[in-house]
MIDOSE-1310 file (N, C-alpha, C; in nm, 2 decimals, decimal comma, always signed):
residues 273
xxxx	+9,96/+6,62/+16,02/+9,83/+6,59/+15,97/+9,82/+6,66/+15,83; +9,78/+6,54/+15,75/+9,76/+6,64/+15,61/+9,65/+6,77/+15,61; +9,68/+6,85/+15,52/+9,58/+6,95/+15,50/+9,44/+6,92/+15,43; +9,33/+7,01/+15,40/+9,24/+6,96/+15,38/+9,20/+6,97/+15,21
xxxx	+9,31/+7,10/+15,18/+9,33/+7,13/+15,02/+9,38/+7,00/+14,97; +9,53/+6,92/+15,06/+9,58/+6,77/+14,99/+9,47/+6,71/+14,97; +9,41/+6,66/+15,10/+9,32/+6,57/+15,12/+9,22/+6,57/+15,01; +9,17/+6,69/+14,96/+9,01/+6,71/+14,84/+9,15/+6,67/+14,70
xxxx	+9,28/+6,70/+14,73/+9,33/+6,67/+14,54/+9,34/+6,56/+14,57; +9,39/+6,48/+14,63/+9,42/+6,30/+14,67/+9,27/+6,26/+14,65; +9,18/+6,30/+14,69/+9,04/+6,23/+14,67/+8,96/+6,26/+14,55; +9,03/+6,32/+14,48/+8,98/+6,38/+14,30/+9,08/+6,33/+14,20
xxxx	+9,18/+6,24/+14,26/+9,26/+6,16/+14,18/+9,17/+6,03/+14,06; +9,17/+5,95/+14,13/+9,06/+5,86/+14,08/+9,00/+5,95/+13,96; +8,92/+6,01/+13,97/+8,82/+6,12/+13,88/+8,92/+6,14/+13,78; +9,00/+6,23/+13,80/+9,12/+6,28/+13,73/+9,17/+6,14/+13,61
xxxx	+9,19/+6,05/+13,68/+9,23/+5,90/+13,60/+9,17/+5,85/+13,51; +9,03/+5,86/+13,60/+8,92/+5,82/+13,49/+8,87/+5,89/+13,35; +8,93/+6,02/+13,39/+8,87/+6,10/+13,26/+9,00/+6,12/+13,15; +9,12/+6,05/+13,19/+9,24/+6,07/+13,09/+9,18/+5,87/+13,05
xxxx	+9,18/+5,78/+13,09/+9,19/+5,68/+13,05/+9,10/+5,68/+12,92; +9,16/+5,58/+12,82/+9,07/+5,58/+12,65/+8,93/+5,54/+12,69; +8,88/+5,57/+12,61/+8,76/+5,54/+12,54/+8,72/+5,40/+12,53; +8,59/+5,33/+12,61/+8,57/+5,22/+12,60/+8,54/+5,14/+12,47
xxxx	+8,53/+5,00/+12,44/+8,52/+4,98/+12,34/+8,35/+4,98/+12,34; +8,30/+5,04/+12,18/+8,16/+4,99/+12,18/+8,11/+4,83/+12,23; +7,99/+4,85/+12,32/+7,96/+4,70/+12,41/+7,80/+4,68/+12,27; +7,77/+4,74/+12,21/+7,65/+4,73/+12,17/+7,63/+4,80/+12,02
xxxx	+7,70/+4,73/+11,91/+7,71/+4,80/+11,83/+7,59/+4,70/+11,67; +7,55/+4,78/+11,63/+7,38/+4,76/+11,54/+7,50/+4,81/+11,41; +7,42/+4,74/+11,31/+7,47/+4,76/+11,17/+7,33/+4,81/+11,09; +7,32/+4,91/+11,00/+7,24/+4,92/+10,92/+7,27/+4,90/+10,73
xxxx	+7,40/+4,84/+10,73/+7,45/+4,85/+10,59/+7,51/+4,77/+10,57; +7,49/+4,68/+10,46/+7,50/+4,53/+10,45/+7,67/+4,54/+10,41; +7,70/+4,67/+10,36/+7,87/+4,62/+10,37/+7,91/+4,65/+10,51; +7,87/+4,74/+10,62/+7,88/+4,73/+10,77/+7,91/+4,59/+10,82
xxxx	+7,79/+4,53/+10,75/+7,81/+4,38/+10,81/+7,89/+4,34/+10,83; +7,97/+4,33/+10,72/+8,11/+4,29/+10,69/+8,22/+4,28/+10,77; +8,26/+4,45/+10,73/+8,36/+4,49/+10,81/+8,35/+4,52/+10,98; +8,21/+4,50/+11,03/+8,17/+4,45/+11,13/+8,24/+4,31/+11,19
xxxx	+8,18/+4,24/+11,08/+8,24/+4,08/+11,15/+8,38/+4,07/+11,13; +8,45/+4,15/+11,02/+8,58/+4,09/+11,01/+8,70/+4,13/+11,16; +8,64/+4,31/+11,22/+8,68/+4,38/+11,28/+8,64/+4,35/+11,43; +8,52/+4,34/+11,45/+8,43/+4,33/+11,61/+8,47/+4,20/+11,69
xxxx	+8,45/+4,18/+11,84/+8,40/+4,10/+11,89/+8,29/+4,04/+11,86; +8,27/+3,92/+11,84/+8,14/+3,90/+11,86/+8,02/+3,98/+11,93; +8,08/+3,94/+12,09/+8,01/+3,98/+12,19/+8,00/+4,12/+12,15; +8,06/+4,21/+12,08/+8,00/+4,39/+12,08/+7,90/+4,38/+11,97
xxxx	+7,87/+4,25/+11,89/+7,80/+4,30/+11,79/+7,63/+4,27/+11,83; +7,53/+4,35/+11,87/+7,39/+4,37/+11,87/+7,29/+4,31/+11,76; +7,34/+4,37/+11,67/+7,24/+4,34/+11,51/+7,34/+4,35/+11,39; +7,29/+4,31/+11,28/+7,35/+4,33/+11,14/+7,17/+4,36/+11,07
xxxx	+7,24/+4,37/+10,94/+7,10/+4,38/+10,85/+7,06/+4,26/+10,83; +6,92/+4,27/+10,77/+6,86/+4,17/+10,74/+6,95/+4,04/+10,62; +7,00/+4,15/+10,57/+7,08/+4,02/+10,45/+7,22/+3,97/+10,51; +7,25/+4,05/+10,63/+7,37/+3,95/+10,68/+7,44/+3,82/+10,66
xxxx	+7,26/+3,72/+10,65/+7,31/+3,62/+10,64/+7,26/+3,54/+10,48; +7,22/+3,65/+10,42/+7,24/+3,60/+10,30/+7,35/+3,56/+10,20; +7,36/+3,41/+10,21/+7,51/+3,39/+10,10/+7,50/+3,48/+10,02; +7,41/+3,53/+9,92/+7,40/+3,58/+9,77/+7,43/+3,73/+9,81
xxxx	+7,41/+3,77/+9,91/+7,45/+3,91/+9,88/+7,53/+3,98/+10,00; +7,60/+3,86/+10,08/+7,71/+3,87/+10,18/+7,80/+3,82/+10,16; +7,92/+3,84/+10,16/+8,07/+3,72/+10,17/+8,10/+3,67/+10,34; +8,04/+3,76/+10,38/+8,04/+3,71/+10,53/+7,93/+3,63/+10,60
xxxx	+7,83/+3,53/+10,46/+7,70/+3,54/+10,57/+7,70/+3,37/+10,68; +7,80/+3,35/+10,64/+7,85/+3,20/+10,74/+7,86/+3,27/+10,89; +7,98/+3,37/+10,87/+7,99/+3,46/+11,01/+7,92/+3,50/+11,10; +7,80/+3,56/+11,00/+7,66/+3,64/+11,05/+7,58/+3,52/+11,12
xxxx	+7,55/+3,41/+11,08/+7,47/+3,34/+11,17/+7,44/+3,33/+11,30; +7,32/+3,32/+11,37/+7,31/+3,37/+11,50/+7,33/+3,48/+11,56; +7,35/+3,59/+11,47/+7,34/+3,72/+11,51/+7,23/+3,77/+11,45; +7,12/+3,84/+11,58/+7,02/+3,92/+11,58/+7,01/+4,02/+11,43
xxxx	+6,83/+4,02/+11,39/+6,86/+4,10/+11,24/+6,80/+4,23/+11,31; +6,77/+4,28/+11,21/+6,72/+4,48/+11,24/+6,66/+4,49/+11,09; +6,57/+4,52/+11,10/+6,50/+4,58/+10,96/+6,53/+4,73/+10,93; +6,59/+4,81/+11,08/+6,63/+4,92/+11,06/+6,55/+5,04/+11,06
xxxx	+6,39/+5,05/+11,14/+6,29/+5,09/+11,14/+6,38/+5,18/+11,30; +6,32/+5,32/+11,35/+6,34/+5,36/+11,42/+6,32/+5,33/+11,61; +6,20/+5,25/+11,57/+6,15/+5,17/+11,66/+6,26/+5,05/+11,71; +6,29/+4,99/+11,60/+6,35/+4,86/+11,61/+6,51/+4,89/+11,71
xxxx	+6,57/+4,98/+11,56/+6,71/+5,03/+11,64/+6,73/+5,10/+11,80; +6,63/+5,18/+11,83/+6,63/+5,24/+11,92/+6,65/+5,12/+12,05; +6,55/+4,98/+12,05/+6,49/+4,94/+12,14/+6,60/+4,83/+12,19; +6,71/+4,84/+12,09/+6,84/+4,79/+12,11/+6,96/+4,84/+12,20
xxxx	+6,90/+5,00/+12,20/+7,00/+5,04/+12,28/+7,15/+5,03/+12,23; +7,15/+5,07/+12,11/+7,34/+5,08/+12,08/+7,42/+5,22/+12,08; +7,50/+5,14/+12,14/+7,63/+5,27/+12,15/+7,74/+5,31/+12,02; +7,68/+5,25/+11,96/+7,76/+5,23/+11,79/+7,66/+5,21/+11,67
xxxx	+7,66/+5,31/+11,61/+7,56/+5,26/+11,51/+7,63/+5,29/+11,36; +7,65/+5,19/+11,24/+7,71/+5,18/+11,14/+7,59/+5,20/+11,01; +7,57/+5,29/+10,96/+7,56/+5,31/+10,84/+7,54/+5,36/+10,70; +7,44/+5,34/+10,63/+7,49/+5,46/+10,51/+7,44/+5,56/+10,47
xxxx	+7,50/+5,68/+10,41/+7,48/+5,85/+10,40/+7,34/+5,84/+10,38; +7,25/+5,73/+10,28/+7,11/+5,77/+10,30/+7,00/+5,71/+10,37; +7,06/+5,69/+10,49/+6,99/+5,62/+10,58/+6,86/+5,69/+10,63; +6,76/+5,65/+10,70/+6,64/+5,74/+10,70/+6,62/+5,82/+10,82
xxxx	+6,61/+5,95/+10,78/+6,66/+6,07/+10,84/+6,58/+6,05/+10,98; +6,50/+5,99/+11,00/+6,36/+5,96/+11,11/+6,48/+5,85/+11,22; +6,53/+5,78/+11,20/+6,65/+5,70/+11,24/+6,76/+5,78/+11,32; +6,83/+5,83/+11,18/+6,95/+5,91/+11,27/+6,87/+6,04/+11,35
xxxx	+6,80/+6,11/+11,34/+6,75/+6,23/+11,43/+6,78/+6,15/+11,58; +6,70/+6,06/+11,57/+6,67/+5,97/+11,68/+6,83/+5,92/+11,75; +6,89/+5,91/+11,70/+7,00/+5,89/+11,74/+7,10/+5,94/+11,78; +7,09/+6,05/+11,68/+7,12/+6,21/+11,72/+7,11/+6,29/+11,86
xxxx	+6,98/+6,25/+11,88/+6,94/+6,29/+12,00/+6,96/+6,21/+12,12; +6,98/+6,10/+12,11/+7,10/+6,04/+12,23/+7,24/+6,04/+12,20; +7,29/+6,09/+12,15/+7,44/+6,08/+12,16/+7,51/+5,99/+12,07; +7,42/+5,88/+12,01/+7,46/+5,77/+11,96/+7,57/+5,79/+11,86
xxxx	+7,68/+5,78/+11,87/+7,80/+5,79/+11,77/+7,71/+5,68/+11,63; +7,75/+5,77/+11,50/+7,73/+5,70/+11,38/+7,80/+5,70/+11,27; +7,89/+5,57/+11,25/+7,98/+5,62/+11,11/+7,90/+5,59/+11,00; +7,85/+5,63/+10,88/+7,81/+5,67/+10,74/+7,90/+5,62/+10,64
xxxx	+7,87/+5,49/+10,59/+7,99/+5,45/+10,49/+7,97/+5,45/+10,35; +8,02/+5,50/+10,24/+7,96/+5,55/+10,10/+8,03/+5,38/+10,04; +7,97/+5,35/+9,96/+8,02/+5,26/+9,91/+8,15/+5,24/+9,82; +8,21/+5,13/+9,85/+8,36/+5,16/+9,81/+8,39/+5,15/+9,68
xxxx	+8,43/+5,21/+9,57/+8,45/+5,18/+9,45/+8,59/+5,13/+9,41; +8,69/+5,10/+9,51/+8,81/+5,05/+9,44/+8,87/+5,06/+9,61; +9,02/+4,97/+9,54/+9,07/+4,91/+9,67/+9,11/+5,05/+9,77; +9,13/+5,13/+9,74/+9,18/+5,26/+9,85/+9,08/+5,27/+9,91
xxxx	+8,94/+5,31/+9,91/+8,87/+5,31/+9,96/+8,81/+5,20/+10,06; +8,84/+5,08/+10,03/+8,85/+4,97/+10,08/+8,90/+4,97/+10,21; +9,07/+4,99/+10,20/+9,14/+5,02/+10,32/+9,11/+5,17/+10,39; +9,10/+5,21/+10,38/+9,03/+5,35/+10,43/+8,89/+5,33/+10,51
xxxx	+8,80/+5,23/+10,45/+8,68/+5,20/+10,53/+8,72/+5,12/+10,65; +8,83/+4,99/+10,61/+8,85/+4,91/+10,73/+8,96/+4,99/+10,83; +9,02/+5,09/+10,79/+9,05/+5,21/+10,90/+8,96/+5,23/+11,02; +8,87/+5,28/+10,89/+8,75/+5,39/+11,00/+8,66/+5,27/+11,11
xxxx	+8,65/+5,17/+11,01/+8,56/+5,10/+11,11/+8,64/+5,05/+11,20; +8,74/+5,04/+11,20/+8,84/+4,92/+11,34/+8,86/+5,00/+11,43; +8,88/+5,16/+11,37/+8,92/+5,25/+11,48/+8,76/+5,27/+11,58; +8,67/+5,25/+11,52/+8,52/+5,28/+11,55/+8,46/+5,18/+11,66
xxxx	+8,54/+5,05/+11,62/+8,47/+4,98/+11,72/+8,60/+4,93/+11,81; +8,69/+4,96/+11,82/+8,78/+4,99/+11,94/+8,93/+4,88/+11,87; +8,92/+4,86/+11,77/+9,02/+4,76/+11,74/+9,13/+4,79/+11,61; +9,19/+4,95/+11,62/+9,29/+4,91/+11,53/+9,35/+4,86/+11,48
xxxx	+9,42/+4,78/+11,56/+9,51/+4,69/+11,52/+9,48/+4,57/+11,39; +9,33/+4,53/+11,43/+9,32/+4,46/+11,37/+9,27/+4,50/+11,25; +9,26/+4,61/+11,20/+9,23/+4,69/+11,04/+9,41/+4,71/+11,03; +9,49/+4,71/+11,07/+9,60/+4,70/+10,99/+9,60/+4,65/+11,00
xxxx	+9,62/+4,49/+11,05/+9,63/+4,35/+11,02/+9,54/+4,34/+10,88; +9,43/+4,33/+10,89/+9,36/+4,27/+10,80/+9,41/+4,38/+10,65; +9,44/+4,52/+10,64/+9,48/+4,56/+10,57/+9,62/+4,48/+10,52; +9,72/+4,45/+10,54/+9,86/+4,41/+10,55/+9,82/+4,25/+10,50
xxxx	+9,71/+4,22/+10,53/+9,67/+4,05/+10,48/+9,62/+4,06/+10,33; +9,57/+4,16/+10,30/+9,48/+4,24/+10,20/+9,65/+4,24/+10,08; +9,67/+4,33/+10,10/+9,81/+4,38/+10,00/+9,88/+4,29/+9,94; +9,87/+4,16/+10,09/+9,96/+4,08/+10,07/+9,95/+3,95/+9,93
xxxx	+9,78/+3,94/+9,98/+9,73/+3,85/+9,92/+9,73/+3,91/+9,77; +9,71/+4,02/+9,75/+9,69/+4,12/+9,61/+9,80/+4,14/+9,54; +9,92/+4,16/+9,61/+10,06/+4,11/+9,53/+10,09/+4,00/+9,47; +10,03/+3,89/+9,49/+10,03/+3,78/+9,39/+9,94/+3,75/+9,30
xxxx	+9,86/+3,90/+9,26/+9,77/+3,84/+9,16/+9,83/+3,92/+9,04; +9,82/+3,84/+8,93/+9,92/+3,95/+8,81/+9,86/+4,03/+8,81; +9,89/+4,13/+8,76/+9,87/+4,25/+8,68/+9,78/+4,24/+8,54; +9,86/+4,15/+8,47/+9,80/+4,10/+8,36/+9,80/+4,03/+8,33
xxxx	+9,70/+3,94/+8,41/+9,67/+3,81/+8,36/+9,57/+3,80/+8,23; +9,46/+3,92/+8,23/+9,36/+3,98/+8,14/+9,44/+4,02/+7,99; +9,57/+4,02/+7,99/+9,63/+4,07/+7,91/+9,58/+4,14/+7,83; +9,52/+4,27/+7,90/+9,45/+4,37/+7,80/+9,30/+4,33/+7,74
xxxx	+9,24/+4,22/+7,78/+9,14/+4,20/+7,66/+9,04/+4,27/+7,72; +8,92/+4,26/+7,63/+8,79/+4,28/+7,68/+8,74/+4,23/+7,77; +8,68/+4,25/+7,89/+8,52/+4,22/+7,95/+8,41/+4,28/+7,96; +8,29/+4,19/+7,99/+8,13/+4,29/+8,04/+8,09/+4,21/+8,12
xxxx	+8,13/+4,31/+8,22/+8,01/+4,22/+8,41/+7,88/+4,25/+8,33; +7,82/+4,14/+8,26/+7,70/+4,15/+8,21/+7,57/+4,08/+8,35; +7,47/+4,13/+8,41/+7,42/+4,12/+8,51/+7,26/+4,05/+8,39; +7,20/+4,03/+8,45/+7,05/+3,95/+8,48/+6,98/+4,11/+8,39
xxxx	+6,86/+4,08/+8,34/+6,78/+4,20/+8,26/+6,85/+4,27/+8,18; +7,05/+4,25/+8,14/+7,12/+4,29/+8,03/+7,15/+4,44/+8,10; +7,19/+4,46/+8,26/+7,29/+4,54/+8,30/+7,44/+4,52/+8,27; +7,48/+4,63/+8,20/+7,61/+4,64/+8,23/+7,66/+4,69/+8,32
xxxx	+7,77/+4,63/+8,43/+7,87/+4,78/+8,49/+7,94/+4,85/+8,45; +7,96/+4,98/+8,47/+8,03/+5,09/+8,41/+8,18/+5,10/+8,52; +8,24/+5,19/+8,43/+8,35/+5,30/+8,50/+8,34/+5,34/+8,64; +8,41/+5,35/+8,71/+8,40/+5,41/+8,87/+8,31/+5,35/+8,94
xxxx	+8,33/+5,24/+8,90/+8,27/+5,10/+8,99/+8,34/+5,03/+9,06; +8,31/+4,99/+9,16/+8,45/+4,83/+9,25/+8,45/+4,71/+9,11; +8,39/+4,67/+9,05/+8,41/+4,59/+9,00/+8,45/+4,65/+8,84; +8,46/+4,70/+8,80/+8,55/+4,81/+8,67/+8,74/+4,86/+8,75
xxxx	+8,74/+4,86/+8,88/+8,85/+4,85/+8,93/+8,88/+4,71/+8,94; +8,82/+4,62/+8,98/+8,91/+4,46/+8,96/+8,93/+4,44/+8,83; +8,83/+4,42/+8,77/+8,92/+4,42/+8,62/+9,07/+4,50/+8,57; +9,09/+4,62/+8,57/+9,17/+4,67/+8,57/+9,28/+4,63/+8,67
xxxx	+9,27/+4,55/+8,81/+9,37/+4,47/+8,88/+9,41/+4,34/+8,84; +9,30/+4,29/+8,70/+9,37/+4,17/+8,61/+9,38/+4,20/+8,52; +9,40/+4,33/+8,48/+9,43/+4,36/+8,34/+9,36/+4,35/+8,23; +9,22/+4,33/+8,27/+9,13/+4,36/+8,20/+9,06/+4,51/+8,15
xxxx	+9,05/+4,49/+8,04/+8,97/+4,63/+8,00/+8,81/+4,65/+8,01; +8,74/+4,73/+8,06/+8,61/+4,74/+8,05/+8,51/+4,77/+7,92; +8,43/+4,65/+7,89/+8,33/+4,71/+7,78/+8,28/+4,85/+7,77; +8,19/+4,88/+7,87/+8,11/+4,95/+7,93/+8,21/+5,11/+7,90
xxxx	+8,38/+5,10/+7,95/+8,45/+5,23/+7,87/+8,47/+5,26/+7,77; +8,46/+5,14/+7,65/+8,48/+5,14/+7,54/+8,31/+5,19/+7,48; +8,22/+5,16/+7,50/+8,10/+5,19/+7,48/+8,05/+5,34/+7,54; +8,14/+5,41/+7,63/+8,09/+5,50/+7,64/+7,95/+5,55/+7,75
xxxx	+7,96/+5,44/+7,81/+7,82/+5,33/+7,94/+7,87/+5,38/+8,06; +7,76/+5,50/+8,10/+7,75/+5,54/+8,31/+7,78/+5,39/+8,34; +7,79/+5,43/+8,48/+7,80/+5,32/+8,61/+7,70/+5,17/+8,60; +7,60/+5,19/+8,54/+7,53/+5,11/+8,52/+7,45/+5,16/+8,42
xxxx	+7,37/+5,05/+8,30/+7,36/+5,07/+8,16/+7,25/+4,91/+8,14; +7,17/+4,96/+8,09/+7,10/+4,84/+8,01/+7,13/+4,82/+7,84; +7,26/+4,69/+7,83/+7,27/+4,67/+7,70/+7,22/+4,59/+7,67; +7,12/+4,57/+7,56/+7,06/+4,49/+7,46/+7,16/+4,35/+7,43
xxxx	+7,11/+4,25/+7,39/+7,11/+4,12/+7,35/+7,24/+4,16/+7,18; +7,16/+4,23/+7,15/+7,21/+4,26/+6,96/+7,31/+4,35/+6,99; +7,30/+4,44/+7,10/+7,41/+4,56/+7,09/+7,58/+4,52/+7,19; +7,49/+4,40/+7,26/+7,65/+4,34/+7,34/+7,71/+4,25/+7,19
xxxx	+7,61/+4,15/+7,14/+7,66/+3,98/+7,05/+7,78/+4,14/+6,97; +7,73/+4,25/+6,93/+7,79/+4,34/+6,80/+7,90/+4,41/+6,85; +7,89/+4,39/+6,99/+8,05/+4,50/+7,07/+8,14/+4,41/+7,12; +8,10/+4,26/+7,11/+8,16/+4,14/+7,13/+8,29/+4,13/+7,18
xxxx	+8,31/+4,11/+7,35/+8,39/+4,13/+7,43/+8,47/+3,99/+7,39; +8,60/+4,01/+7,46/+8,64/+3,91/+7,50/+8,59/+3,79/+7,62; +8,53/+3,84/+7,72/+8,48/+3,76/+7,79/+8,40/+3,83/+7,86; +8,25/+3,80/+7,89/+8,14/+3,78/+8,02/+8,20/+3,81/+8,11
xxxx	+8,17/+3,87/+8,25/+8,19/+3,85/+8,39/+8,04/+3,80/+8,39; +7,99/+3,70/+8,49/+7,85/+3,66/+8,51/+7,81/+3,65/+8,65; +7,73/+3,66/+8,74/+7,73/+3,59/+8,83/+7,71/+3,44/+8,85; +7,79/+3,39/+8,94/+7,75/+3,23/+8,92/+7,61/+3,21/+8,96
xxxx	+7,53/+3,24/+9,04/+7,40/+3,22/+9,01/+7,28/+3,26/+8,92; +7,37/+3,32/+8,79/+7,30/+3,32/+8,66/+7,33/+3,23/+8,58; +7,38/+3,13/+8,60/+7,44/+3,07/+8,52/+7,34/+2,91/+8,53; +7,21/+2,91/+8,68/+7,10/+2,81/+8,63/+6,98/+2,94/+8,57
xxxx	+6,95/+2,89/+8,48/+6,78/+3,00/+8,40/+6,70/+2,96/+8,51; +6,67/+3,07/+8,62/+6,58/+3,11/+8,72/+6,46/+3,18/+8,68; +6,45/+3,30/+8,59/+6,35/+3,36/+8,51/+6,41/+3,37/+8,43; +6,31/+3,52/+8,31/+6,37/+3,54/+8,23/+6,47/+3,69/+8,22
xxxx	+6,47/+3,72/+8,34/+6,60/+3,81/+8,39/+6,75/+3,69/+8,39; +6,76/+3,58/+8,39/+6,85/+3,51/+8,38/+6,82/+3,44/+8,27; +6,73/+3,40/+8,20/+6,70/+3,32/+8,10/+6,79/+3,39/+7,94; +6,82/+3,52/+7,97/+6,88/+3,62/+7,89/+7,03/+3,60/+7,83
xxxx	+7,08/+3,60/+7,97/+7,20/+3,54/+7,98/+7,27/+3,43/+7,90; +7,15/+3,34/+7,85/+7,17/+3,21/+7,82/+7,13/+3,21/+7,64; +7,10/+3,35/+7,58/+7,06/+3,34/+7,44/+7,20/+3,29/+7,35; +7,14/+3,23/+7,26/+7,23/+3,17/+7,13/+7,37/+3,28/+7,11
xxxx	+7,28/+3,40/+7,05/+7,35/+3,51/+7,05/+7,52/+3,55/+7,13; +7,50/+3,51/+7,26/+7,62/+3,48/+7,38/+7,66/+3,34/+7,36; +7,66/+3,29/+7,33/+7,65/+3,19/+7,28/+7,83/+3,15/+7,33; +7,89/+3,23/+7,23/+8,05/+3,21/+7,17/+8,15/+3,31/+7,26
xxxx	+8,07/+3,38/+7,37/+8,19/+3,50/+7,48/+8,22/+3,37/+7,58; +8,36/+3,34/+7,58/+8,37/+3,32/+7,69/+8,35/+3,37/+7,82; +8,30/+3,29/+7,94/+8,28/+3,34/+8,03/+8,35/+3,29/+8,21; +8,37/+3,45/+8,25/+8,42/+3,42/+8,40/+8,33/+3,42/+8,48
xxxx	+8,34/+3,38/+8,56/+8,18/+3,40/+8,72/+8,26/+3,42/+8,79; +8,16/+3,48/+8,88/+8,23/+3,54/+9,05/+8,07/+3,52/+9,10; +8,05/+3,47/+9,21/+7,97/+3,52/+9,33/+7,96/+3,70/+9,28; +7,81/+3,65/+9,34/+7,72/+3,79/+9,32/+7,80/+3,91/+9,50
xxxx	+7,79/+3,80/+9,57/+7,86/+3,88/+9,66/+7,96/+3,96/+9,70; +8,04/+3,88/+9,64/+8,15/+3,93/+9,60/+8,21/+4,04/+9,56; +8,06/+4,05/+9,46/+8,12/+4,22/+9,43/+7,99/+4,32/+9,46; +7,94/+4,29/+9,53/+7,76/+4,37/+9,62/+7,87/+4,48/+9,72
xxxx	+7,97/+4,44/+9,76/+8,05/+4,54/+9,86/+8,18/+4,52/+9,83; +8,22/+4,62/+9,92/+8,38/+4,62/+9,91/+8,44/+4,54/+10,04; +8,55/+4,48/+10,07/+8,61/+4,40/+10,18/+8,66/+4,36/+10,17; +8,70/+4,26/+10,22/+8,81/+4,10/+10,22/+8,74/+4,04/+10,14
xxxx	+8,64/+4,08/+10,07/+8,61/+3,98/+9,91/+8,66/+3,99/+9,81; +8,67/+4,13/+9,83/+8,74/+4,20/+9,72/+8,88/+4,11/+9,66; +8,94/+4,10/+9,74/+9,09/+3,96/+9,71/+9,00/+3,89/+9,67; +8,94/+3,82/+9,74/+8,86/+3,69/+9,68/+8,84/+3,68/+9,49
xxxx	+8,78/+3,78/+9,51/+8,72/+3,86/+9,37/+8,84/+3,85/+9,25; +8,97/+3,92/+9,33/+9,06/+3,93/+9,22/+9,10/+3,79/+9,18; +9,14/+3,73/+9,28/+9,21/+3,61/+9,30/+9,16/+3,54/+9,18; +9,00/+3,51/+9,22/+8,95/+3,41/+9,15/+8,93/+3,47/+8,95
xxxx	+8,91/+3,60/+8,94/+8,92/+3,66/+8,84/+9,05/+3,62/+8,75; +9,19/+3,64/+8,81/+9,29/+3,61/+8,80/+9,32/+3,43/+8,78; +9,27/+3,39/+8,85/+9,32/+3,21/+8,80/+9,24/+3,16/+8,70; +9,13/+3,23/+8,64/+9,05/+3,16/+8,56/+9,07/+3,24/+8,46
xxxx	+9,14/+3,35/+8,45/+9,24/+3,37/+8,29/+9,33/+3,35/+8,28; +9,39/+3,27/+8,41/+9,51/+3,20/+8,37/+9,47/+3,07/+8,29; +9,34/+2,98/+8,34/+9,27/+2,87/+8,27/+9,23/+2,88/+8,18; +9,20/+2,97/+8,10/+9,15/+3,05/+8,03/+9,25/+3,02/+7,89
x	+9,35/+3,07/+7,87/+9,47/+3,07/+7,79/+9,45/+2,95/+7,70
């Protein structure tokens, strides 16, 4: 007859199993940060995904927002998120402190993603996030798809010249930006370094026509006069820069647009020539 010491370890086996087996995958995971969204859809099941943000499914300021459709929004109110019930919650360092407390206080695991300014950081976020919502593998995959696709874009196609991601109200982008690192992946040089221009900069109409780049970056939806934050864009003055477009989304975050981004950067100075 077995003993009654066997009998209680044979009957705490199970227990024992269960507490070495991994970690489930998140069943209920809420996004509060529109590049979350992203790397959300590129990385998740569907079925684990709860919410995205409200702009999820905005073309203009998502590359993913075809994906996003039919998935629940969140305005991100403490109320909202809570009543969701997620076991995963994705967002960013300044998210509102009234939120995470709340979250904090269930247990709710939360990754905090700072925005990416260049491709390492890129791969590094789709790390964090694939390991976060239970799918490794597929952040190296998509990283390994990422390199792959980026090895075929010259180097210097830009052959050194000028650009200015000139934006809507006569923003420049600056230095230690995602988009001041794609340029530099076509071999482009930044106005904005040569000028001496933070991360973002309001240049005048007279002080860009006089620093006269080689070419515009624009967004393609400045390119109909919607107001006169776009209407700017279209002065005499600019008249004679040639110009590149990219989607506005494209460069709102960091991800799998990012290629997009270069790609399309890269074939239209090859057109360009």
């Amino acid at each position: 007859m077995m003993s009654r010491s066997f009998l209680a370890l044979f009957a705490s086996l199970p227990l024992l199993l269960t507490a070495a087996a991994p970690v489930a995958r998140p069943q209920r995971i809420v996004s509060l940060n529109l590049c979350a969204d992203q790397y959300v859809l590129a990385l998740a099941d569907r079925a684990q995904i709860v919410a995205l943000t409200r702009f999820a499914t905005d073309p203009q300021m998502s590359a993913a927002a075809a994906q996003a459709r039919g998935i629940r929004s969140t305005r991100g109110s403490a109320e909202d998120v809570l009543a969701l019930r997620p076991d995963l919650v994705l967002a960013s360092p300044w998210q509102d402190q009234l939120v995470m407390t709340h979250l904090k206080a269930r247990g709710v695991p939360v990754v905090a993603l700072e925005p990416a300014a260049d491709r390492a950081a890129i791969e590094t976020q789709v790390e964090q996030v694939a390991r976060a919502v239970g799918h490794p593998a597929r952040g190296a995959a998509l990283i390994g798809a990422m390199d792959r696709a980026l090895a075929r874009v010259p180097r210097d196609a830009g052959r050194g010249r000028t650009a200015a991601y000139y934006q809507r109200r006569g923003f420049l982008t600056g230095t230690g930006t995602l988009v001041d690192d794609l340029m530099q992946r076509v071999g482009l040089r930044n106005l904005a370094t040569r000028l001496g221009k933070p991360a973002l900069a309001r240049v005048g109409l007279e002080e860009m026509a006089l620093a006269r780049p080689d070419y515009l970056i624009v967004e393609t939806d400045a390119e109909r006069v919607a107001d006169q934050g776009t209407e700017m864009l279209h002065h005499p003055l600019l008249a004679g820069i040639p110009r590149l477009r990219l989607p506005q989304a494209w460069t709102v975050c960091g991800g799998p647009a990012y290629v997009k981004a270069a790609v399309s950067l890269a074939g239209q100075l090859r057109a360009a020539r």
